[in-house]
C-alpha positions in Angstrom: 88.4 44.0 -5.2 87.1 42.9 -8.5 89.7 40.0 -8.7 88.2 38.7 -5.4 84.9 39.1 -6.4 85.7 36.8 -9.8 87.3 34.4 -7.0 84.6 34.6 -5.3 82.3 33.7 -7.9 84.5 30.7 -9.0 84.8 29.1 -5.8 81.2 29.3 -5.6 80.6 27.6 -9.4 83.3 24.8 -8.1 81.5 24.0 -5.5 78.0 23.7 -6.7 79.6 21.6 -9.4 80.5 19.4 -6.7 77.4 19.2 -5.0 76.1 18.1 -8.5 78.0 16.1 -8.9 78.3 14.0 -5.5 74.1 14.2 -6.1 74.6 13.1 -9.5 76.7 10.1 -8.1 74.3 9.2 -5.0 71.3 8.8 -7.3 73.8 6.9 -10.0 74.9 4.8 -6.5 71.0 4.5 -5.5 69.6 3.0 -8.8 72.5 0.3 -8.3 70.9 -0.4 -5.3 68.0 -3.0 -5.0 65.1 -1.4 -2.6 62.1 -2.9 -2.4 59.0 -0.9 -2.3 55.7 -2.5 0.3 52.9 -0.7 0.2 51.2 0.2 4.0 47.5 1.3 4.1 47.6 3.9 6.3 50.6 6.3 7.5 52.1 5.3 10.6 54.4 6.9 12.9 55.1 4.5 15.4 57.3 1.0 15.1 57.3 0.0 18.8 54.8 -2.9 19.5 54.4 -2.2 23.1 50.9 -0.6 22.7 49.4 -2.3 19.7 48.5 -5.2 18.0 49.1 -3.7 14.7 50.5 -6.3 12.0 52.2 -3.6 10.0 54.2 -2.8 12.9 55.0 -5.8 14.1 56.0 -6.7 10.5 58.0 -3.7 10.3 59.6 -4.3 14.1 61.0 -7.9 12.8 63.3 -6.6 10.1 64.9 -4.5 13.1 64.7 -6.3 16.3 65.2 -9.6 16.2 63.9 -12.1 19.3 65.6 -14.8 20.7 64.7 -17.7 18.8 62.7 -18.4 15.6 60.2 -20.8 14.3 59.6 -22.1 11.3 56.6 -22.9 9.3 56.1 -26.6 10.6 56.6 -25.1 14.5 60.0 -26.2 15.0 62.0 -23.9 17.0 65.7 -22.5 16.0 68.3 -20.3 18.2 69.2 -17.1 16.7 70.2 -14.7 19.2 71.2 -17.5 21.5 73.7 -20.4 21.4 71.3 -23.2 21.7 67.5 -23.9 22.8 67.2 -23.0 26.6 68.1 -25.9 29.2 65.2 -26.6 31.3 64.9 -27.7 34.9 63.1 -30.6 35.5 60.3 -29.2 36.9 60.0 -27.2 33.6 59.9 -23.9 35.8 63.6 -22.1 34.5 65.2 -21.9 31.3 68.8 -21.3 31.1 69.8 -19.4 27.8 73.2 -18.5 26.6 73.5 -15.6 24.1 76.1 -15.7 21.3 79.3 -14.3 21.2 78.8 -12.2 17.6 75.6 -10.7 18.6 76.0 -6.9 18.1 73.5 -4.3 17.7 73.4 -1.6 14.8 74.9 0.8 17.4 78.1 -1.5 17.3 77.1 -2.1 21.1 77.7 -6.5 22.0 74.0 -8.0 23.1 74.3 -8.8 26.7 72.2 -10.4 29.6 71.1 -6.7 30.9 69.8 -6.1 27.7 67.2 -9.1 27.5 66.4 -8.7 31.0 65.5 -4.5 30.1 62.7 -5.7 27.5 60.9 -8.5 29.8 60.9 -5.6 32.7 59.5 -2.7 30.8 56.3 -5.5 29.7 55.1 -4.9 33.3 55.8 -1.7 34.5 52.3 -0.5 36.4 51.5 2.6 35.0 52.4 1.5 31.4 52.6 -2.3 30.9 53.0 -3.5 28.1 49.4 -4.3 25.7 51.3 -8.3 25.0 52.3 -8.5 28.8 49.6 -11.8 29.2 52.2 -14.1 27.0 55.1 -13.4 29.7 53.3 -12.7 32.6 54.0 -16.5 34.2 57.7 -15.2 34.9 58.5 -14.8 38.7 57.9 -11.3 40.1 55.7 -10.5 36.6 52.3 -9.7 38.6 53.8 -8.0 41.5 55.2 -5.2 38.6 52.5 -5.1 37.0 50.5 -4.3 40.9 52.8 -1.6 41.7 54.3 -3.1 44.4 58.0 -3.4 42.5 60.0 -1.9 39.5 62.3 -4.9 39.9 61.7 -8.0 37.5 63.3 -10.8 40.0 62.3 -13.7 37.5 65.2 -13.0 35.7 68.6 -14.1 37.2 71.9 -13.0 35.6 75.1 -15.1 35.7 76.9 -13.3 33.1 76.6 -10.9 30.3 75.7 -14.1 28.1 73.8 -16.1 30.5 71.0 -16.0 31.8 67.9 -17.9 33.7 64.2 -17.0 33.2 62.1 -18.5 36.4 58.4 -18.9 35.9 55.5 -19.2 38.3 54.5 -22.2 36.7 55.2 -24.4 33.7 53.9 -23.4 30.1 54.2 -25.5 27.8 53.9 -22.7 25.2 56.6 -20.8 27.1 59.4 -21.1 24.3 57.5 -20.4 21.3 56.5 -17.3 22.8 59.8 -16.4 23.3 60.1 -16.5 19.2 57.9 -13.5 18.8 58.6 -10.1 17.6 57.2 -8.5 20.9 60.0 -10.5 22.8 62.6 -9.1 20.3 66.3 -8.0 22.1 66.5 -4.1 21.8 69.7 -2.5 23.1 68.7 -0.9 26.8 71.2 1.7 26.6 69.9 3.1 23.3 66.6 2.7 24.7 67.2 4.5 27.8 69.1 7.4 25.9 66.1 7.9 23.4 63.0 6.8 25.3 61.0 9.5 23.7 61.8 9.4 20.1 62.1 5.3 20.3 59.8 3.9 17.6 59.9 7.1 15.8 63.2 8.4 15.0 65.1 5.7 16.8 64.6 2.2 17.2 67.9 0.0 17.7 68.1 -3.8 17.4 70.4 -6.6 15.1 68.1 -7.1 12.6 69.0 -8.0 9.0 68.1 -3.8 8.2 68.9 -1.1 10.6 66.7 2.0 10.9 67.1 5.2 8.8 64.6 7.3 8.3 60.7 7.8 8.9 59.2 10.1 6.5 56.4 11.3 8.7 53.2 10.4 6.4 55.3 9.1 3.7 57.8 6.7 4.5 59.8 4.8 6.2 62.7 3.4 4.9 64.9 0.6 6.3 68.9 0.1 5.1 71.1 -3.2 5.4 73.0 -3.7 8.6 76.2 -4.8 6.7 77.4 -6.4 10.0 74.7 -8.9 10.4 75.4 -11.8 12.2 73.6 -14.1 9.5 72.9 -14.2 5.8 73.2 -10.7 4.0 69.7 -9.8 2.2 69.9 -9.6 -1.3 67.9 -6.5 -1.2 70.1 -3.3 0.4 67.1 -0.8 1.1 63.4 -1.9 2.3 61.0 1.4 1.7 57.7 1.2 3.5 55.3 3.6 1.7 52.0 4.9 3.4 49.1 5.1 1.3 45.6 6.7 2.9 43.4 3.8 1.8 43.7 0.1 -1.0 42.7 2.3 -4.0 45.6 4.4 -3.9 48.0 1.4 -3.4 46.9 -0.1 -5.8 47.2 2.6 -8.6 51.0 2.9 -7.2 51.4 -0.9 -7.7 50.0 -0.3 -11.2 52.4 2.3 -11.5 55.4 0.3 -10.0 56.2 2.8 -7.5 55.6 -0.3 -5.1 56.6 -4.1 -5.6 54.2 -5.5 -3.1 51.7 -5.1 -0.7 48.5 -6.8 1.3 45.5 -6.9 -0.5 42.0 -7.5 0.9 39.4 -10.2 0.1 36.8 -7.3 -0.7 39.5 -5.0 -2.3 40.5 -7.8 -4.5 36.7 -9.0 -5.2 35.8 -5.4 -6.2 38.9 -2.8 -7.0 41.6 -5.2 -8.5 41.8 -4.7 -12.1 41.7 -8.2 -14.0 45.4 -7.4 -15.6 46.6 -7.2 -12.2 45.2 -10.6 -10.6 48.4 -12.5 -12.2 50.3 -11.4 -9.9 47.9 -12.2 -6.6 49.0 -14.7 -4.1 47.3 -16.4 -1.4 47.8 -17.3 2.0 45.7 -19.7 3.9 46.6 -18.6 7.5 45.7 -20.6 10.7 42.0 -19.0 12.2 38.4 -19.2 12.1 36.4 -16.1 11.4 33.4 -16.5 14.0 29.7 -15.0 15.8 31.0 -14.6 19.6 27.7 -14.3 21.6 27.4 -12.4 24.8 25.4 -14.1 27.1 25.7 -11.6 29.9 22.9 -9.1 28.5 19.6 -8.8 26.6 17.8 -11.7 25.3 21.0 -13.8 24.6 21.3 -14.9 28.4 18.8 -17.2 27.0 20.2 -20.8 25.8 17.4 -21.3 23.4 18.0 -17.8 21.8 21.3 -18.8 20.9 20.6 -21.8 19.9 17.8 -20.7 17.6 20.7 -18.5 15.9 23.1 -21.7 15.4 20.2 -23.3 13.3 19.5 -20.5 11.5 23.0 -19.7 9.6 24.2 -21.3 6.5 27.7 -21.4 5.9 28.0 -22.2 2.4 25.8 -19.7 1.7 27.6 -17.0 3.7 30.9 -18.2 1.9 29.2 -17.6 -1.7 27.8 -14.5 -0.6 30.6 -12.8 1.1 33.9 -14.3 -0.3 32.7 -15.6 -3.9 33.6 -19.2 -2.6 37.1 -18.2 -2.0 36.6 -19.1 1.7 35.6 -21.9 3.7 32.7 -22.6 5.6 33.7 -23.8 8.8 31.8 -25.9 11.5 34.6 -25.9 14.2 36.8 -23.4 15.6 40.0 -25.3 15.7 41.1 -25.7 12.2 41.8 -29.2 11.4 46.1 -28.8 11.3 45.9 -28.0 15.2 46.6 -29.7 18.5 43.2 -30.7 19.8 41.0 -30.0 16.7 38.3 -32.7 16.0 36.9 -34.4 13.0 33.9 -33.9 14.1 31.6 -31.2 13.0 30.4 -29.4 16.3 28.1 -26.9 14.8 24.7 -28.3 13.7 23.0 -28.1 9.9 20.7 -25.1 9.0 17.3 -25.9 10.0 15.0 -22.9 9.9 11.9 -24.8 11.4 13.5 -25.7 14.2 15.0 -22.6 15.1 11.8 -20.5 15.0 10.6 -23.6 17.3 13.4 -22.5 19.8 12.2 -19.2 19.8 9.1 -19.7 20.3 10.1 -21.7 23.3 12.3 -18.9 24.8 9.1 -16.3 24.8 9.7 -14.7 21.5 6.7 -15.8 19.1 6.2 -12.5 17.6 9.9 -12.6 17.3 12.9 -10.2 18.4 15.2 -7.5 17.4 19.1 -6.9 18.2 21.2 -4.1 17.9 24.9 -5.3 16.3 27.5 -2.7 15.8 30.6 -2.7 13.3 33.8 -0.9 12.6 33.1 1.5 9.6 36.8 0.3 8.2 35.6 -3.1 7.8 34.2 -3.4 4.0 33.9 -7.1 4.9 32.5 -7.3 8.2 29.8 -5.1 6.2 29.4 -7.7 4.1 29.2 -10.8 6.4 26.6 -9.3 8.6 23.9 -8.3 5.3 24.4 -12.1 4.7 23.6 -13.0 8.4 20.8 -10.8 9.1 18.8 -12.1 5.8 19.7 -15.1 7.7 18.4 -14.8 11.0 15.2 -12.5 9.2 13.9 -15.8 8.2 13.6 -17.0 11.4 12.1 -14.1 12.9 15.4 -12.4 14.3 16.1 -9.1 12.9 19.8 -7.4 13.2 19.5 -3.5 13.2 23.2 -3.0 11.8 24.8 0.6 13.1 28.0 1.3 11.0 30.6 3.4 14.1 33.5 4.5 14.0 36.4 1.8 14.9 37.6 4.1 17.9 33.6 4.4 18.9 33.2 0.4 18.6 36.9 -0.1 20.5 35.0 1.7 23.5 31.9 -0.7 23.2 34.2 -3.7 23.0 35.6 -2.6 26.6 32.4 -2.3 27.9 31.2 -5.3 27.3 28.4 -3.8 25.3 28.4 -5.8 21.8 25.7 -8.3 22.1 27.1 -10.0 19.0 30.7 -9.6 17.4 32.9 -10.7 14.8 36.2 -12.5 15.6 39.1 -13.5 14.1 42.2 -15.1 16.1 45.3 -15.8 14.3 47.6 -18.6 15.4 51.2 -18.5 14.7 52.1 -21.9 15.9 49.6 -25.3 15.7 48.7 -25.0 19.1 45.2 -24.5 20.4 46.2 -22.4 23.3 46.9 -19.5 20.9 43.2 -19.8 19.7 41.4 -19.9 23.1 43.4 -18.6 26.0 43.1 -15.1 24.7 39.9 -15.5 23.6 37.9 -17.2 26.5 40.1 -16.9 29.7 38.3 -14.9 33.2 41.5 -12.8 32.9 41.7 -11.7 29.6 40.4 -8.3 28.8 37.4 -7.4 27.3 35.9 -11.0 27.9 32.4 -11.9 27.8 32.0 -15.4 28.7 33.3 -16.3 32.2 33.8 -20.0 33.5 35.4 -21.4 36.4 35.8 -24.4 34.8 37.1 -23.0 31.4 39.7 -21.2 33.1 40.8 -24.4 34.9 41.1 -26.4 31.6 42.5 -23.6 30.3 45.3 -23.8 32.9 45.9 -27.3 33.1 46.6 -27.5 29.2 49.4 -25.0 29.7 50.8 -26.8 32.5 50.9 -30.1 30.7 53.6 -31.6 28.4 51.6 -34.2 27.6 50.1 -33.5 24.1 47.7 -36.1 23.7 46.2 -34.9 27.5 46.5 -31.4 26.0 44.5 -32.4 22.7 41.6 -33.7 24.8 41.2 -31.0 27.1 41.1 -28.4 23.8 38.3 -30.6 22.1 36.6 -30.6 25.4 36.7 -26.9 26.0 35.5 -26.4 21.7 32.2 -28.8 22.5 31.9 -26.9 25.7 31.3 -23.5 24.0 30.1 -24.7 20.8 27.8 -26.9 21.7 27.0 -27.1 25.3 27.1 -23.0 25.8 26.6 -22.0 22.6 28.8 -18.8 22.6 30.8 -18.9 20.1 29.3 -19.9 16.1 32.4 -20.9 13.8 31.6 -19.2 10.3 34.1 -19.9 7.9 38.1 -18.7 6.7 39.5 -16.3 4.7 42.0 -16.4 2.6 45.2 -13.7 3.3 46.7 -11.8 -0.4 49.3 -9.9 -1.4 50.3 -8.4 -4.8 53.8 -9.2 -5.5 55.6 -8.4 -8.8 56.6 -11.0 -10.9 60.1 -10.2 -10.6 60.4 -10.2 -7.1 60.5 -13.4 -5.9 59.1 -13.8 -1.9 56.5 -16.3 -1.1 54.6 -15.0 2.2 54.8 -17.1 5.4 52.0 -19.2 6.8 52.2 -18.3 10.3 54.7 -15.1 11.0 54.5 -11.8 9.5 56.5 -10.9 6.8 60.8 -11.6 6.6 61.4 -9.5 3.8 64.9 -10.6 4.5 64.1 -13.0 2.4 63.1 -11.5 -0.6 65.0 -11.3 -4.1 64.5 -8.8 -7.2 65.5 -10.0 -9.8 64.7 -9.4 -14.3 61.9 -11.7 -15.6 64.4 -13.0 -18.2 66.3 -14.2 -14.9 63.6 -15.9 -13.2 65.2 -19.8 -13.8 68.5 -18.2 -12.2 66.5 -16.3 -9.4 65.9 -17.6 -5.6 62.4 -18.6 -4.8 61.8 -17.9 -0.9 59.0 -20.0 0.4 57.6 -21.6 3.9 60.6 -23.6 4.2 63.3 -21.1 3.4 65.5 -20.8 0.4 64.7 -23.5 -2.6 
């Protein structure tokens, strides 16, 4: 008995030696490893961007689900998952695309036509569509889904299990670069379809450059190299996406190195980055106008001389010193000047107080009038931008009671059409205008203030067209139209996107796409000559 016991015991030191030592070689195997650490500002537990617009997802989503085609930083258009760009009919109504023959998900499972036609039908399922369903929703069949009155997506039409033909309503011109986005990214339907309910969370199965491996529910989440990617290998093997509950706290873990990079606000940057640390910012100008949307449906802005009264009274260069230490730029268009349709013209008028308390005047307010504006609490810079316009519009007799809500509280106002005056801020991914005033000013897009008949026409005509100088003038027409003529919409100025990115890790952010961290290499600063610099264009 005793000999047993002492046997026993033995077995049981040999084998927590092992377990030791197989940790002791894991950790010795991770620090070989190169894992890049990027800082998220608030824990999230959900990497599916069906229901939200949320960047970090969407960033996230890309390193695991990859779309059909890409674009690149001057709008040209690649293939990836397919052979080659679509054929088009001539009426510009079907594309034909055929899907390569290496395609393979990280469940070893070969991409097939069933599996592209799976994501385009869940978009516009009735009782859960899809919140990006209004990019895709020309395909045939799209609007009867989306009314109930079919679970069958009849736009797309199968020949094989690598070919395929997508049949819209309509021609859009805009069609293919929307097919470049992360919300069109090819998932595999079966893995879908087995784990509906944990997809997003614990499962989440594309042929991205990184595969999914685990979400450390308000920690982590932490990506791994799919070793049988179909294109070039990232340098780095592990992405870790750590959650931190506000910019203070990432920064300190930045400081700290337990992260190599992260997004960094205008104000956070302005007002919490230490001075040591501001070496190692980099900026982003990104395509997008920060502007006053109006709503002319209630209160005293119905009135056209109201709102016209508060075009004269803002100063942009002011509001740019005042709110982004000149590190913005005032802007007196919407359409920034690199894209289709944009105008050399400045559509906004000069700051003239005078005449603006004239208007007013005019309009039945001489004793002058008061507005109620609501905010997002989580905005430190919308904060900021509306002090500086209402010391602006005080001088002409306007004052702006300002109510700090909760983001979930405001979201509600939004959908009721309740905000008398917001903030906006469209972001384009491509240099086309469409992106910049479809969502923002078409009848069917929802919440929308501002309904015309004959915006929505425009609107519609430019997407049917493949005619871009016919485009470009329809665009600047619509821009005077609600600039000047309407006066709904008050361009302010841009702001400037930054991240904090160690010196030895060499990534330069896009212009137009979320981040590829794909791209990214970590290397030693003694290195740095020998060392890959990713930018815009790729590899130099």
């Amino acid at each position: 008995m005793k000999h047993q016991r002492i046997s026993r015991l033995l077995l049981l030191i040999v084998f927590l030696s092992s377990c030791v030592m197989l940790l002791q070689y894991c950790h010795r195997h991770e620090d070989k490893q190169d894992i890049l650490r990027y800082a998220l500002l608030h824990p999230l537990q959900h990497f599916d961007p069906y229901y939200t617009f949320d960047p970090d997802v969407l960033m996230v989503y890309q390193h695991v689900v990859e779309s059909l085609y890409k674009m690149d930083s001057s709008g040209k258009i690649y293939p990836l998952l397919a052979v080659d760009l679509p054929y088009m009919s001539d009426d510009r109504r079907s594309y034909t695309i055929t899907l390569r023959d290496d395609i393979f998900f990280h469940n070893g499972q070969e991409i097939s036509s069933e599996d592209v036609a799976y994501v385009f039908t869940r978009m516009f399922y009735a009782d859960y569509p899809s919140v990006h369903k209004d990019l895709y929703k020309m395909i045939v069949g799209a609007s009867q889904m989306l009314s109930g009155n079919t679970n069958e997506l009849v736009g797309i039409e199968i020949h094989n299990d690598k070919r395929f033909t997508i049949h819209l309503e309509e021609p859009y011109e805009h069609f293919l670069a929307n097919l470049t986005l992360p919300y069109a990214g090819i998932y595999a339907k079966r893995a879908y379809l087995e784990s509906s309910y944990q997809w997003g969370t614990q499962v989440l199965v594309g042929s991205g450059s990184y595969r999914w491996h685990r979400l450390y529910e308000q920690d982590r989440l932490e990506l791994v190299r799919f070793m049988s990617y179909h294109g070039l290998q990232p340098t780095v093997d592990r992405l870790v996406f750590s959650f931190y509950a506000n910019a203070t706290e990432a920064i300190k873990a930045y400081e700290n190195d337990q992260v190599q990079m992260m997004t960094i606000s205008l104000q956070n940057v302005l007002h919490d980055c230490p001075p040591w640390l501001l070496a190692d910012l980099v900026e982003v100008d990104r395509i997008g106008t920060l502007s006053l949307l109006l709503n002319d449906t209630v209160g005293p802005l119905q009135n056209l001389l109201v709102r016209q009264a508060i075009a004269l009274a803002i100063d942009r260069e002011l509001l740019v010193d005042i709110a982004t230490q000149n590190r913005g730029i005032a802007m007196y268009n919407y359409l920034p000047s690199i894209i289709l349709g944009s105008t050399e013209e400045s559509l906004s008028p000069q700051r003239n107080v005078e005449k603006a308390q004239a208007l007013l005047v005019e309009a039945g307010y001489p004793n002058g009038l008061s507005i109620t504006v609501s905010y997002p609490a989580s905005s430190s810079m919308e904060r900021t931008i509306w002090k500086a316009l209402a010391a602006q519009l005080q001088e002409i007799g306007m004052k702006l009671v300002l109510l700090e809500v909760s983001p979930q509280y405001w979201q509600e106002q939004k959908a009721h059409g309740e905000h008398l005056m917001t903030l906006i801020r469209l972001n384009a991914y491509s240099k086309d205008a469409d992106l910049l005033l479809y969502p923002l000013l078409h009848s069917t897009m929802s919440p929308v203030y501002y309904r015309d008949t004959i915006i929505d026409q425009w609107l519609e005509t430019a997407r049917r067209s493949d005619d871009g100088e016919y485009r470009a003038r329809i665009y600047q027409d619509i821009e005077t139209k609600i600039i000047q003529e309407d006066v709904i919409l008050l361009p302010l100025l841009t702001l400037p996107y930054y991240y904090l990115i160690k010196p030895y890790v060499y990534y330069r952010p896009l212009r137009f796409s979320s981040e590829n961290l794909s791209w990214a290499v970590i290397g030693r600063e003694r290195e740095r000559e020998r060392a890959y610099v990713f930018t815009e264009e790729g590899k130099a």
